[in-house]
N, C-alpha and C positions, 0 to 999 in steps of 0.2 A: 852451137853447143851451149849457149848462155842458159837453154830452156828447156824444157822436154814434153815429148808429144802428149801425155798424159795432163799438164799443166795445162795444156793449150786448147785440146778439145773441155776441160771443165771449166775453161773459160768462157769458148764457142754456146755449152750447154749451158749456162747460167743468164749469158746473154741473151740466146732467143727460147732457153725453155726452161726459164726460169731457176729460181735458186737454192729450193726445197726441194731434199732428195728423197720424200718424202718416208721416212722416220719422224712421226712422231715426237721423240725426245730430241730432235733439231730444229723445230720448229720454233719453240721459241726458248732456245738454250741458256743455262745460267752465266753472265757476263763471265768472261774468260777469268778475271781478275777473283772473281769469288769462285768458280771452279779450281783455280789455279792454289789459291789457299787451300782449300778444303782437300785436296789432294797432296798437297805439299806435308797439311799436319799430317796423311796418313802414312807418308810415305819418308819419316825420319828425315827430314832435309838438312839437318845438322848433321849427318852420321857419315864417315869419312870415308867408309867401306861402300855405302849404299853411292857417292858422287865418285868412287873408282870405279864403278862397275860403269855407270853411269857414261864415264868420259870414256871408257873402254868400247861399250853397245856404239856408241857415236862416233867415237872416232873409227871403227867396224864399218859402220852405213857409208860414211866418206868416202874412206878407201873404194868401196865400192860401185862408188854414184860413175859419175861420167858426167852430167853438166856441172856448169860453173856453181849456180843456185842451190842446189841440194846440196853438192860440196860445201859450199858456202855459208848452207845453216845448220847443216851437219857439225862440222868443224867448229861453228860458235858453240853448240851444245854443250861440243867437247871441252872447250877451254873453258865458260864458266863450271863446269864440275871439278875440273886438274886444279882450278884457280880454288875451288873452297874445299878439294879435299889435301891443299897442301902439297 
C-alpha cells in the first residue's frame, strides 16, 4: 500500500522508453522554482480565503487516496495552506 500502480508503471516507462511524454511544452520546462513564482504571483498566495479552499481541495484528495504516499503529500498540501491561512 506504500505505492501505487500508476506510479510504478511511469517508472517502468521512463526507465526503458524513456522520459518525454512527448508535449512539447515538457520538453524542456521552465525550472519548477520560477514556474512556481510565477503562478504563485497569479494566484494571490497571501489571501486567507484562496489557502482555505486550498487546505479543503487537499485535505478532499487525502481522504480519498488509499496509499501511504499520496496520502502523504496530499496531507503536507493541506497543512502548509491551514498553517498560513491561520
Amino acid at each position: 500500500m506504500y505505492d501505487e500502480p500508476e506510479f510504478v508503471i511511469r517508472n517502468i516507462w521512463r526507465l526503458y522508453g524513456g522520459w518525454w511524454d512527448g508535449n512539447p511544452a515538457n520538453l524542456k520546462p521552465a525550472r519548477d522554482g520560477a514556474l512556481a513564482a510565477e503562478v504563485a504571483a497569479l494566484a494571490a498566495p497571501d489571501d486567507t480565503r484562496v489557502h482555505q479552499i486550498r487546505a479543503e481541495a487537499f485535505q478532499t484528495r487525502r481522504e480519498q487516496e488509499t496509499s501511504l504516499m499520496a496520502k502523504g503529500i496530499f496531507g503536507f498540501a493541506a497543512n502548509q495552506s491551514t498553517a498560513k491561512a491561520g
